[in-house]
KEVODREN-846923 format. One line per 8 residues: for each residue x, y, z negated of C-alpha. Coordinates in steps of 0.5 Angstrom, whole numbers, plus 500, padded with zeros to 3 digits. Example, Ala and Ser with C-alpha at 12.3 -4.5 7.8 and 13.67 -1.06 7.14 Angstrom:
2
525:491:484 ~ 527:498:486 .
END
This chain:
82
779:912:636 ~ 777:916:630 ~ 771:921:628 ~ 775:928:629 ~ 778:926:636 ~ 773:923:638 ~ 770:930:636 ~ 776:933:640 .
775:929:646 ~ 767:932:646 ~ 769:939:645 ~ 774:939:650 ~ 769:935:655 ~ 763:941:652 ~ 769:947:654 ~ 771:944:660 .
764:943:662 ~ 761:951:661 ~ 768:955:663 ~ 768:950:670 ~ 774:954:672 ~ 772:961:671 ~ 774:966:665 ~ 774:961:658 .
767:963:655 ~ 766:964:647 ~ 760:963:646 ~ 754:958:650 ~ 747:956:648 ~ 746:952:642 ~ 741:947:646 ~ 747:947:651 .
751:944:645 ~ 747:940:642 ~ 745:937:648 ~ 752:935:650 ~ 753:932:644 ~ 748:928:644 ~ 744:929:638 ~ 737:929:638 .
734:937:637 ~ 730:936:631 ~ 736:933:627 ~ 740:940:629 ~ 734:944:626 ~ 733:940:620 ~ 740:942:619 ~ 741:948:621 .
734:950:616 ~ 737:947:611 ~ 743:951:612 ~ 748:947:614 ~ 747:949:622 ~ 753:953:625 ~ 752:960:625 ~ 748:962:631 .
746:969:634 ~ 740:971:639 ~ 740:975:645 ~ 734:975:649 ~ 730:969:647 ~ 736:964:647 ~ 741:963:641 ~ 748:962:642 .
754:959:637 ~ 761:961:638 ~ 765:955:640 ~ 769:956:634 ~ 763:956:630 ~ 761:950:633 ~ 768:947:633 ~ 769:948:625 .
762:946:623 ~ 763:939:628 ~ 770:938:623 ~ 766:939:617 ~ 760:934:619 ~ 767:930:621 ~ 770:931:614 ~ 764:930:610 .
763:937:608 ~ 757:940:610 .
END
């Protein structure tokens, strides 16, 4: 299996996992996230400090991605390009 469909199976496992049957969600909280993927955390903010982290928004004390911006920042890692 290669990178990206194995990114695609992850992004799919992630989307299925917080929409859980009800109105498809846009965004989640980038620790929700990173965790399903499997990533250490200080690895994400290394690269998010250094710029080459998603787009990520706060409300409240919590910071959230778009899945869309975490989907194609997924792609370019899977690419080689961030």
């Amino acid at each position: 299996m290669e990178l990206t469909d194995e990114l695609d199976n992850r992004f799919e496992r992630i989307s299925n996992a917080l929409t859980m049957g009800l109105r498809p969600r846009v965004a989640a909280p980038e620790t929700e996230l990173v965790a399903e993927l499997g990533l250490p955390y200080s690895t994400y903010a290394r690269e998010k400090a250094e710029g080459r982290g998603p787009r990520v928004f706060q409300i409240g004390r919590r910071n959230y991605v778009l899945l869309t911006d975490w989907q194609a920042w997924l792609e370019a890692r899977a690419e080689g390009k961030a």
